[in-house]
C-alpha positions as CSV (number, residue, x, y, z in Angstrom):
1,X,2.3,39.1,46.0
2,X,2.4,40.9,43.1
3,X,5.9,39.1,41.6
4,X,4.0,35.5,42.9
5,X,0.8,36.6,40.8
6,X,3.7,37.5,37.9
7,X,5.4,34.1,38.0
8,X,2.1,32.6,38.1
9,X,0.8,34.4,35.0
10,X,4.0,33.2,33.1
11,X,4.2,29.7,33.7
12,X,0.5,29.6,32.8
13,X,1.2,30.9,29.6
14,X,4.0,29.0,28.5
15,X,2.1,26.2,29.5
16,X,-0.9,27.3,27.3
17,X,1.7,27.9,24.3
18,X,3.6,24.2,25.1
19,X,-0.3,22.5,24.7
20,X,-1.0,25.2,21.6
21,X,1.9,23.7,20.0
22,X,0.9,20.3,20.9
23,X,-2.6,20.4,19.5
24,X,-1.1,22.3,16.2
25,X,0.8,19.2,15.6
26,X,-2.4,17.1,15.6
27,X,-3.4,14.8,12.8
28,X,-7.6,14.3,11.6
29,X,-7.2,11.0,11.0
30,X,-10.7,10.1,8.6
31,X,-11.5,6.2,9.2
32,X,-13.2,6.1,5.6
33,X,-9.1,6.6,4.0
34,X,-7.4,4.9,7.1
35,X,-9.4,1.8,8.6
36,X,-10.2,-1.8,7.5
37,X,-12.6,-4.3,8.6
38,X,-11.0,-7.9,10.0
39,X,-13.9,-9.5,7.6
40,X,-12.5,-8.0,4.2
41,X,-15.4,-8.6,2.5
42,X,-15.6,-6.9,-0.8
43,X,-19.2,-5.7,-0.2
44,X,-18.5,-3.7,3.0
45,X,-21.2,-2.5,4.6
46,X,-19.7,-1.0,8.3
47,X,-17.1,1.1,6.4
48,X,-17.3,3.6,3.7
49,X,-16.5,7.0,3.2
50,X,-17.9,8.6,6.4
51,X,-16.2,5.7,8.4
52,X,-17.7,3.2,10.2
53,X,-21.4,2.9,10.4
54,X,-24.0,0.2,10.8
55,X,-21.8,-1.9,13.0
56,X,-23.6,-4.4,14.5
57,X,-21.2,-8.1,14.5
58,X,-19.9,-7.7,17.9
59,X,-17.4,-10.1,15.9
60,X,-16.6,-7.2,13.3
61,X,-13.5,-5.4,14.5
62,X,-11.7,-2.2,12.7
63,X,-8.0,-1.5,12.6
64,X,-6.7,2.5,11.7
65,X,-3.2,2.9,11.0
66,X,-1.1,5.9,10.5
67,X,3.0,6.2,10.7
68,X,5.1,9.0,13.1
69,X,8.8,9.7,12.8
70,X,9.3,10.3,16.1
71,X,8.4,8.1,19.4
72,X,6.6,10.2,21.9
73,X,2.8,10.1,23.7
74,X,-0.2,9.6,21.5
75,X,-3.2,10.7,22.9
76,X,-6.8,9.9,20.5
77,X,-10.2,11.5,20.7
78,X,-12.9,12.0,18.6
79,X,-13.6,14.5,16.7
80,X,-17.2,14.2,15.4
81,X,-19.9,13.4,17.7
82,X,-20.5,9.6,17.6
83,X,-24.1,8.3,16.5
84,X,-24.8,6.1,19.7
85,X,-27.6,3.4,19.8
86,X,-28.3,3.2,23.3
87,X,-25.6,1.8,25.5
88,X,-22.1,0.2,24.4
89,X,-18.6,0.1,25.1
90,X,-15.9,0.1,22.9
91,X,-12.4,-0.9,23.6
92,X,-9.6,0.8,21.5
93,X,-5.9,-0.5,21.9
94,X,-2.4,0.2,20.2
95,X,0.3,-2.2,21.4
96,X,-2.0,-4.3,23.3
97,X,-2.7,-1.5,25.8
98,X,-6.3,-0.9,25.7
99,X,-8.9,1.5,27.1
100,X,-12.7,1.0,27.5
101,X,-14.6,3.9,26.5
102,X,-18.8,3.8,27.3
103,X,-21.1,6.1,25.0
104,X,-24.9,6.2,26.3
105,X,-27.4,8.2,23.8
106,X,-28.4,9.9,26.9
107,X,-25.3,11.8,27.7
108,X,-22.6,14.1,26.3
109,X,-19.5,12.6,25.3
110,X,-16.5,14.9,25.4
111,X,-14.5,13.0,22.9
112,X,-11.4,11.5,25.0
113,X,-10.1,8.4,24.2
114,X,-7.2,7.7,26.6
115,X,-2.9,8.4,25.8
116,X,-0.9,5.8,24.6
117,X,3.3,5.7,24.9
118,X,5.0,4.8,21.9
119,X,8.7,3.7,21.4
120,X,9.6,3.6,18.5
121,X,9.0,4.8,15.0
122,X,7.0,3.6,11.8
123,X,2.9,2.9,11.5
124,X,0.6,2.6,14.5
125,X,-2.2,0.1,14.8
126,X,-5.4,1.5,16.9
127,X,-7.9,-1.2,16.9
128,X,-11.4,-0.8,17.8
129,X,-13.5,-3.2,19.3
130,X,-17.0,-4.1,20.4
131,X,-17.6,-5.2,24.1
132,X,-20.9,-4.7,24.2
133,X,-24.2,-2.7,23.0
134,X,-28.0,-2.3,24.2
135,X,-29.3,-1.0,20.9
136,X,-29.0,-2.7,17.7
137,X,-25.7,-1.0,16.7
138,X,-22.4,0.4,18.0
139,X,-21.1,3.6,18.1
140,X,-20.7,5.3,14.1
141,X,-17.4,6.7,14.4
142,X,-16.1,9.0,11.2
143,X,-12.7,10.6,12.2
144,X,-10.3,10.5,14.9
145,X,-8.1,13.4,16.5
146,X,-4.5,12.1,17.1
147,X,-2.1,14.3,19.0
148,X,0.6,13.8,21.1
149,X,4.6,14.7,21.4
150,X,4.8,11.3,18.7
151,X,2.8,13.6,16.2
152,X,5.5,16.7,16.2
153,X,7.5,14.9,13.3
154,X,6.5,13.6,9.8
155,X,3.9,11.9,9.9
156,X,1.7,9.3,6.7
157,X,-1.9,9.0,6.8
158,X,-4.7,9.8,3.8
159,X,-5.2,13.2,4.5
160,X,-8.5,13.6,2.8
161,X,-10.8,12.1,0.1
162,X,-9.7,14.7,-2.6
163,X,-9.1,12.9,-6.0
164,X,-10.8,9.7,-4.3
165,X,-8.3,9.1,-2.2
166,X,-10.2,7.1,0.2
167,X,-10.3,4.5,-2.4
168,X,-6.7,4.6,-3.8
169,X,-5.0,5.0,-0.4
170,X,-7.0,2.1,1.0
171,X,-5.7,-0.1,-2.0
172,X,-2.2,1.0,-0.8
173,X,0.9,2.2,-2.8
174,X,1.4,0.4,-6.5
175,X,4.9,-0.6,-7.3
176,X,6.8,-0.8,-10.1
177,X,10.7,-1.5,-11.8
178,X,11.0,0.2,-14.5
179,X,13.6,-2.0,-16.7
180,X,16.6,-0.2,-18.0
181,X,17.3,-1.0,-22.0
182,X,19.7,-0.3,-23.9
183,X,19.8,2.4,-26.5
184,X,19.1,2.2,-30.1
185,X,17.4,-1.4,-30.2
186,X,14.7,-2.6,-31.9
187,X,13.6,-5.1,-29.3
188,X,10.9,-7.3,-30.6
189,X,10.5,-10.0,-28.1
190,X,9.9,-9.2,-24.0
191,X,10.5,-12.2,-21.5
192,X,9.8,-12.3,-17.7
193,X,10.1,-15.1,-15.3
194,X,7.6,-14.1,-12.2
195,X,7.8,-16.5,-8.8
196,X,5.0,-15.1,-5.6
197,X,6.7,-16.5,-2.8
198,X,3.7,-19.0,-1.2
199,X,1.7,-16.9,1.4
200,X,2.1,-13.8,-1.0
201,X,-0.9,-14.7,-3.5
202,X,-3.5,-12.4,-1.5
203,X,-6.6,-11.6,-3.0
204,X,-6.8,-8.4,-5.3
205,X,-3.1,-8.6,-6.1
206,X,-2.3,-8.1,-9.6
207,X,1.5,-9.3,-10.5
208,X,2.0,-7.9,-13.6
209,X,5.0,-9.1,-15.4
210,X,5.7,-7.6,-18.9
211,X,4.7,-3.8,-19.0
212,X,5.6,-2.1,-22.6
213,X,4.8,1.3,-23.4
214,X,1.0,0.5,-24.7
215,X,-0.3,-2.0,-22.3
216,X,0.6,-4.9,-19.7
217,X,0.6,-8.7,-18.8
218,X,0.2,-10.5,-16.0
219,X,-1.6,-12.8,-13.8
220,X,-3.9,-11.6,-10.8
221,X,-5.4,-13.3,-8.1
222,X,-9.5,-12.3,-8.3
223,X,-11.8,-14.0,-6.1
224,X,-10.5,-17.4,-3.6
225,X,-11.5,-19.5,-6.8
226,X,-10.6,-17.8,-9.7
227,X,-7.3,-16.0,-10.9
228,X,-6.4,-14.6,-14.4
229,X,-3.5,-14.4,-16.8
230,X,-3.9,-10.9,-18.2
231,X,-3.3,-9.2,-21.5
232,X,-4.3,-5.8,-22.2
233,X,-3.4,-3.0,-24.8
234,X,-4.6,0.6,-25.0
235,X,-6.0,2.6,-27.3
236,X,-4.5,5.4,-28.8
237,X,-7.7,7.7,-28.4
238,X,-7.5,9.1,-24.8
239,X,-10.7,7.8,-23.0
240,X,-11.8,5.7,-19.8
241,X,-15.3,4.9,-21.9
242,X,-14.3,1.8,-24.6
243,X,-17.4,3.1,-25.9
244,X,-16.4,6.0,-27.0
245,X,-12.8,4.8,-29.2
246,X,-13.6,5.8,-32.8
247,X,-13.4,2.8,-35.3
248,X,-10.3,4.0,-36.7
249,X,-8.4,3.9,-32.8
250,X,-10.0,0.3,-32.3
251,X,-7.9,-2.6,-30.7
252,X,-8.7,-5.8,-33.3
253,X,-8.1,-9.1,-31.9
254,X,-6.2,-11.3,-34.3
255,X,-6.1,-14.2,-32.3
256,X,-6.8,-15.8,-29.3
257,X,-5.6,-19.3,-26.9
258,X,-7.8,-21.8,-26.2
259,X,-10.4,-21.1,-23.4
260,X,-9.2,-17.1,-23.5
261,X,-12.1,-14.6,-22.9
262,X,-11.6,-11.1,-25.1
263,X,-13.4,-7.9,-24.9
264,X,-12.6,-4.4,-23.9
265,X,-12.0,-2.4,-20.2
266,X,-12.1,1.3,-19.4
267,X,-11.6,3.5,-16.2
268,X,-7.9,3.3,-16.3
269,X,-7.5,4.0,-20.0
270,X,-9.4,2.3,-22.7
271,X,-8.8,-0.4,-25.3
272,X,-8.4,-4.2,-25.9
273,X,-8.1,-6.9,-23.0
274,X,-8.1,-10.9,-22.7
275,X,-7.5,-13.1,-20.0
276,X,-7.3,-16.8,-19.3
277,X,-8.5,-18.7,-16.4
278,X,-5.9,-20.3,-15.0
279,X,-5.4,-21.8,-10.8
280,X,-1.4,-20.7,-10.7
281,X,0.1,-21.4,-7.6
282,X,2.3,-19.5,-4.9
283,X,5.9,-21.2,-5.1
284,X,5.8,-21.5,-8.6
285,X,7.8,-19.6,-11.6
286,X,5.7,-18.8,-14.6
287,X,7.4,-17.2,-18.2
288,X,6.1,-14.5,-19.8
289,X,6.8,-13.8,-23.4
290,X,5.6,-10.6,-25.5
291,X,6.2,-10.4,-29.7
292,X,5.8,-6.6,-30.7
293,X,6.7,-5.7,-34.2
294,X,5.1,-2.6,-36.6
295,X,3.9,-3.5,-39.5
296,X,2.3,-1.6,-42.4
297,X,-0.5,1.1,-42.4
298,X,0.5,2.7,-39.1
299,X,-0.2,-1.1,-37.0
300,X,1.8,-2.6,-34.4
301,X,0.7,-6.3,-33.7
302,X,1.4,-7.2,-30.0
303,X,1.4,-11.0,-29.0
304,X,1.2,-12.2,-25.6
305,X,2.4,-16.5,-24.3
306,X,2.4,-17.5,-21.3
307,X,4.4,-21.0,-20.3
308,X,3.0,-22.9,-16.9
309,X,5.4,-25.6,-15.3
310,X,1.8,-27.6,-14.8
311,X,1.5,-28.0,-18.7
312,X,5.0,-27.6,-19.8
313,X,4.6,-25.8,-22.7
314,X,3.7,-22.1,-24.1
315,X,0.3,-21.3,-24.7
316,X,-1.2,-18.3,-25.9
317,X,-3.2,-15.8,-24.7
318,X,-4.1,-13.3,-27.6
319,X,-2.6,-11.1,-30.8
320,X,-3.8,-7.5,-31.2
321,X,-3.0,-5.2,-33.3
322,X,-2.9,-1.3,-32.4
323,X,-3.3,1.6,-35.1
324,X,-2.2,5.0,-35.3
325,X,1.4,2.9,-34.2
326,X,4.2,2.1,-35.9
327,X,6.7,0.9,-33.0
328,X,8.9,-1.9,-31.7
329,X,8.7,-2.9,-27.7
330,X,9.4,0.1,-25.1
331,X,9.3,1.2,-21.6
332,X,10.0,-2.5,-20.2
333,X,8.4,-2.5,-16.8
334,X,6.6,-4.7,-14.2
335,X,4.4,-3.9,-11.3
336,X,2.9,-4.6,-8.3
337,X,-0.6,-3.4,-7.7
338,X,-3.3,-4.6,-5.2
339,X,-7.0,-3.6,-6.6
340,X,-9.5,-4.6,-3.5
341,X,-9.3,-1.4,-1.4
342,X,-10.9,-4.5,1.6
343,X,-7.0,-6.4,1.1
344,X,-5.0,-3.2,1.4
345,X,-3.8,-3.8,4.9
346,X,-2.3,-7.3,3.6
347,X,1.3,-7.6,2.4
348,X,2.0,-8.9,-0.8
349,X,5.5,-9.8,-2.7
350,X,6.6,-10.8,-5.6
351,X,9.9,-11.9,-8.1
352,X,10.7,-11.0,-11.4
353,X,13.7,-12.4,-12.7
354,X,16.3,-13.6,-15.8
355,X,14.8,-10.7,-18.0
356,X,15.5,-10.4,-21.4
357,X,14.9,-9.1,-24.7
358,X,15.7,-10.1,-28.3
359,X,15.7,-7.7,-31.3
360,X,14.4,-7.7,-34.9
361,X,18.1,-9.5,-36.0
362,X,17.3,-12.8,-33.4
363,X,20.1,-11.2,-30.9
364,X,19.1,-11.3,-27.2
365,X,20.0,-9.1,-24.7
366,X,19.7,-9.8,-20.4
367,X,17.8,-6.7,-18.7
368,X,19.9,-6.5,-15.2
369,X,19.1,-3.0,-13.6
370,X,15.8,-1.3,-13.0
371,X,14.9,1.6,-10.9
372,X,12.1,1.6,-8.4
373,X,9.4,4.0,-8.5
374,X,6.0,4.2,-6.5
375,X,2.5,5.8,-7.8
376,X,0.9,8.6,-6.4
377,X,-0.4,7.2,-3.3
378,X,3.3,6.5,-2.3
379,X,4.3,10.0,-4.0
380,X,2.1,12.1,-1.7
381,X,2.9,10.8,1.3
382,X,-0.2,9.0,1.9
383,X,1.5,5.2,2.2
384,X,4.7,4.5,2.8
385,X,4.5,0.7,3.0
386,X,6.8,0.2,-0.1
387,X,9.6,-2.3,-1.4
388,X,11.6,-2.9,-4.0
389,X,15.1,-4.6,-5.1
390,X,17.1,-7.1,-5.1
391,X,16.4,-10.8,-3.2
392,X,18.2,-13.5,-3.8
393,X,19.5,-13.0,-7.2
394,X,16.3,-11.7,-8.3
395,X,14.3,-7.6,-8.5
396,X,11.1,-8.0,-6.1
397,X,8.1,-5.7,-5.3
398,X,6.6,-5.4,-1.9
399,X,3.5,-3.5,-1.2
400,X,0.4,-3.1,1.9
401,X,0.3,-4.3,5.4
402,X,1.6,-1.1,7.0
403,X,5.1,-2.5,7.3
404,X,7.9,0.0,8.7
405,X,10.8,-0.5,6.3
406,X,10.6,1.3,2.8
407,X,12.4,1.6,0.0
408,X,13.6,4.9,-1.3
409,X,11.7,5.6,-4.3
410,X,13.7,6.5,-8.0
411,X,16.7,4.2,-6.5
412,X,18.2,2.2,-9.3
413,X,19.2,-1.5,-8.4
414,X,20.9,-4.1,-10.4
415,X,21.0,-8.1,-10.4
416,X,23.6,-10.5,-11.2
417,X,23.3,-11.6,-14.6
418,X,22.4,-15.6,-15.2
419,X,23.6,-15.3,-18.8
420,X,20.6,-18.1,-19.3
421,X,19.0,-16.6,-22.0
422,X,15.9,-18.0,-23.0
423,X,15.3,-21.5,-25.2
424,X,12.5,-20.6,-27.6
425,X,12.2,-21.6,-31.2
426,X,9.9,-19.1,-32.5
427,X,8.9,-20.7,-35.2
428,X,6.7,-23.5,-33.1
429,X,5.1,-20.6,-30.9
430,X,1.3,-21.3,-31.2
């Protein structure tokens, strides 16, 4: 009796130490980093930082995603008690396997959610559903529990809201190719050709072509009627407030297009920025071109054209010079960024190709590798919905949507050269 009592004893505790292990593997899984609204709507009002709250749209559904490097069981509960109006049931489903779950105000809800199987690896999708409510609102749900034999290996999720990572990791990873140049050249002209593959033009998306070591250009897509061709150049003076830039670190504006807005912008840096209105389209390649040459009194003068098949011809955006600089073009680059935290579980791609530079002496010079490197979002772990290479002939950027293949970030790639350098007669540049 006493061996049987023994045995008894021992399985018991292994199988206390086997669920220990289990729950130690667990992931916290907040809603206000991981979860998106089908709506999208920029002024969200049923998701913030302590998840979702005032849900009332029965039509309003939320999807959470996090990514496991192992297959295995998934099992989700909460792990806050819910605010519960009433009555309601929610449905909650990965893989088109769903359980109903019913909260009543009434009652104690011991958190379980139901288990799940998964097969494979890469990001799960748990979406959450209305079925029905008596009170005004569903169920206010800030953080998940997600354990399970499938949460043992590596897994990516926003971990916590430190450094505002609710906000960045909802955006999803930024991009970039950082161009590699040769040594010992004083490049003075930048040119980009940049295609977004139709479908790819989602809202919040900012394609930014020609990056130089003082500021960026490119075109973004910012509202379902509007979409800019950007230009901007820091200041020297180290500052988020454009306020604060002493005259003497001042951006000047020499010159602008027709129809180009000026002024300054802050919170990523601080200086000069214009932009031009312009409805480019999806399936269409568009030229960048960037003059950057130092001229006396500690000034560099950056200029900024952009061509459009639509008109046929270069127009241009702005000229502005930068002081406390004396300096030819550097740090070639281009990026993908997506800036609506509401369109960060959308995928969005884009081309960059036939890049070149000319120097001070009129001699051009093709740009064929670049390495790929992701920001900090990608860097921690937090996303891992990254791409970058080489498609068809030409370097491209992939970013959002929770997609399972990545690229390995700090890997150089390298396009065939066209050998088309660019036609431009400088002189007749606007």
């Amino acid at each position: 009796m006493k061996s049987f009592k023994l045995v008894t004893l021992i399985v018991l505790g292994v199988m206390g130490l086997k669920s220990h292990a289990q729950n130690a593997t667990a992931i916290s899984l907040p809603l206000g980093g991981n979860a998106y609204s089908s709506l999208h709507q920029d002024s969200e009002r049923t998701l913030s930082n302590r998840g979702i709250v005032n849900w009332s749209n029965p039509k309003e559904y939320f999807t959470a995603y996090f990514r496991v490097s192992k297959p295995g069981t998934i099992t989700v509960s909460l792990s806050d008690k819910p605010m519960v109006d009433g009555q309601s049931v929610l449905e909650f489903a990965i893989n088109n396997q769903s359980k109903k779950v019913s909260f009543d105000e009434t009652k104690t809800f011991d958190g379980k959610i139901g288990e799940w199987t998964i097969k494979d690896t890469g990001y799960v999708a748990l979406t959450i559903k209305g079925i029905r409510k008596s009170g005004a609102k569903f169920p206010s749900i800030q953080t998940l529990t997600i354990g399970g034999t499938a949460t043992e290996g590596k897994t990516a999720y926003v971990k916590n809201n430190e450094g505002n990572f609710f906000h960045w990791g909802r955006r999803g990873p930024s991009v970039h190719l950082n161009y590699q140049q040769p040594e010992n050249v004083n490049a003075a002209w930048y040119y980009n050709e940049v295609t977004v593959p139709k479908g790819e033009d989602i809202l919040g998306s900012y394609f930014m072509a020609n990056g130089f070591g003082e500021g960026y250009f490119g075109m973004q897509v910012n509202s379902p009627t509007e979409r800019h061709i950007l230009f901007s150049v820091w200041s020297p003076f180290n500052t988020d407030d454009p306020k604060s830039i002493p005259e003497s670190h001042k951006i000047k504006m020499l010159k602008k297009g027709e129809g180009v807005h000026t002024g300054e912008f802050g919170n990523e840096g601080a200086g000069g920025q214009s932009y031009l209105n312009y409805m480019w389209k999806a399936g269409n390649t568009y030229k960048f071109l960037l003059h950057g040459v130092p001229g006396k009194d500690s000034l560099t003068t950056y200029t900024a054209y952009f061509f459009a098949p639509e008109t046929n011809k270069w127009q241009l955006i702005a000229s502005f010079t930068r002081p406390q600089t004396r300096t030819y073009l550097k740090r070639f680059h281009s990026f993908l960024e997506n800036f609506s935290p509401v369109q960060g579980d959308l995928s969005r791609k884009v081309l960059f190709d036939n890049q070149w530079i000319c120097d001070d002496k009129g001699t051009w010079t093709e740009l064929k590798s670049a390495r790929f490197t992701t920001d900090n979002t990608g860097a921690k772990g937090y996303r891992m919905d990254y791409q970058g290479g080489v498609d068809k002939g030409a370097f491209y950027l992939k970013n959002g949507g929770f997609f399972n293949d990545y690229t390995i970030p700090r890997k150089i790639f390298t396009r065939s050269t066209t050998g088309k350098k660019p036609e431009i007669d400088f002189s007749k540049l606007p």
